[in-house]
C-alpha positions in Angstrom: 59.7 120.8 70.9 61.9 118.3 70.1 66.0 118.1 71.8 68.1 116.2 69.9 71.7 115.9 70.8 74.8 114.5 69.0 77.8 112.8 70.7 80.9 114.6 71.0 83.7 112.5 69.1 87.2 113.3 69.8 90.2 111.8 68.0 93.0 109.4 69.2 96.3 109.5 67.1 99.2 106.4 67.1 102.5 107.0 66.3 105.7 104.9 66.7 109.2 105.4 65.3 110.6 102.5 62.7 110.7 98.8 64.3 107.1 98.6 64.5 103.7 99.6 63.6 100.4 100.6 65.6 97.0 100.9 63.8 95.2 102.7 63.0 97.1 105.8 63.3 94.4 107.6 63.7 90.7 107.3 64.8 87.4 109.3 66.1 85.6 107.5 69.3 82.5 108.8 70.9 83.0 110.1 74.5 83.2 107.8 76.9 84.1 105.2 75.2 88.0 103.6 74.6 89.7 102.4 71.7 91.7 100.0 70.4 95.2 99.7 69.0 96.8 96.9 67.6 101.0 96.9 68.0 102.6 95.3 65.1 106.7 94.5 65.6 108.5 94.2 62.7 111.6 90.9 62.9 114.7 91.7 64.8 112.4 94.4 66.9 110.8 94.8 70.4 108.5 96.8 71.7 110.6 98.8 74.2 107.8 100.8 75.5 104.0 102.5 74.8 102.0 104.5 76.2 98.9 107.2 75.8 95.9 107.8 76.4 96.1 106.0 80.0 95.9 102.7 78.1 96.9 99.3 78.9 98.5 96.6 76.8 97.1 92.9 76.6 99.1 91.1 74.2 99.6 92.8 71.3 96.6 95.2 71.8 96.8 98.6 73.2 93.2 99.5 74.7 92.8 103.0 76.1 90.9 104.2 79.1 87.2 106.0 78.5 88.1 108.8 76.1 86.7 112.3 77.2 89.1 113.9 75.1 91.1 114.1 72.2 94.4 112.3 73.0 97.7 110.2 71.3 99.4 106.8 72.0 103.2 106.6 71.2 105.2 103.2 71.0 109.2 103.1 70.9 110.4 100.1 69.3 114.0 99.4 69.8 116.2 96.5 67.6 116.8 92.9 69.7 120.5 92.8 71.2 121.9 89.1 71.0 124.9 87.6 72.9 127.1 85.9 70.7 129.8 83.9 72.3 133.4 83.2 70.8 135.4 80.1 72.4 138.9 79.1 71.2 141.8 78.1 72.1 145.6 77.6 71.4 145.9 76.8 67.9 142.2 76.6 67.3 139.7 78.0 65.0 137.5 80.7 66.9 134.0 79.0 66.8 131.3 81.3 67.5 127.2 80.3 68.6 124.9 82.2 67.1 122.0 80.1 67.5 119.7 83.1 68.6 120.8 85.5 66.4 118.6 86.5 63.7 121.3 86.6 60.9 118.5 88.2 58.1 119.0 91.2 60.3 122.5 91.4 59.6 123.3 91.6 55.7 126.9 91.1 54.7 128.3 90.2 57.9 131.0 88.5 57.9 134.1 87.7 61.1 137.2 89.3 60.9 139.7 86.5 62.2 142.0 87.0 65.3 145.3 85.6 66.2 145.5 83.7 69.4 147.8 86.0 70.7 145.3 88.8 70.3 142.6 86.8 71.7 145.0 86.0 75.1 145.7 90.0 75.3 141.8 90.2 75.4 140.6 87.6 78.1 139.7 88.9 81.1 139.2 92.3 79.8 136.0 92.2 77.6 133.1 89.9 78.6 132.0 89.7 75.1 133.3 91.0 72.0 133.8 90.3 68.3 135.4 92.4 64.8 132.5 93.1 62.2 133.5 94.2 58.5 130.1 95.2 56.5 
């Protein structure tokens, strides 16, 4: 008599919303072993959270514990906030910093200008602000 056995496989599934990617989306490991998912964030994006599977990330690679059943990873990716800061005063142009902003992100944006007397009637009441027409 000859036993032969074969190794139960079960299936982990990735899924994220739009800002990022994980692959592959979908994939059969043997029991007891884990499996690997690479995190892909797309420009202006971050990876706001993941989890699944009661994985770890290293990196940009999600590795799950020993699989002993089927099981899914899900990542949230969420779009990078930037501070932009606006100085002027009497008289002046409004000159604003945008050095970290990632202006590819932002098609067609373009600064609606302010009157100094609107800008006094704002100070002290919003930390940061600014007019966007798209």
């Amino acid at each position: 008599m000859i036993a032969s056995f074969d190794t139960n496989q079960y299936s982990v599934t990735a899924t994220s919303n739009e800002g990022g990617q994980l692959s592959p989306a979908s994939q059969l490991v043997e029991y007891g072993q884990s499996a690997s998912v690479t995190v892909s964030i797309d420009t202006g994006y971050q990876l706001e959270q993941i989890s699944g599977c009661d994985g770890t990330l290293n990196e940009n690679l999600y590795e799950t514990a020993a699989i002993t059943k089927s099981c899914a990873i899900s990542a949230r990716f969420s779009l990078v906030q930037y501070d932009v800061t606006a100085v002027a005063s009497a008289g002046d142009r409004l000159h604003l910093h945008l050095s970290a902003l990632h202006t590819d992100r932002l098609p067609g944006l373009t600064w609606q200008p302010m009157t100094v007397l609107r800008l006094q009637i704002l100070q002290g009441v919003m930390d940061s602000w600014w007019v966007i027409n798209t």
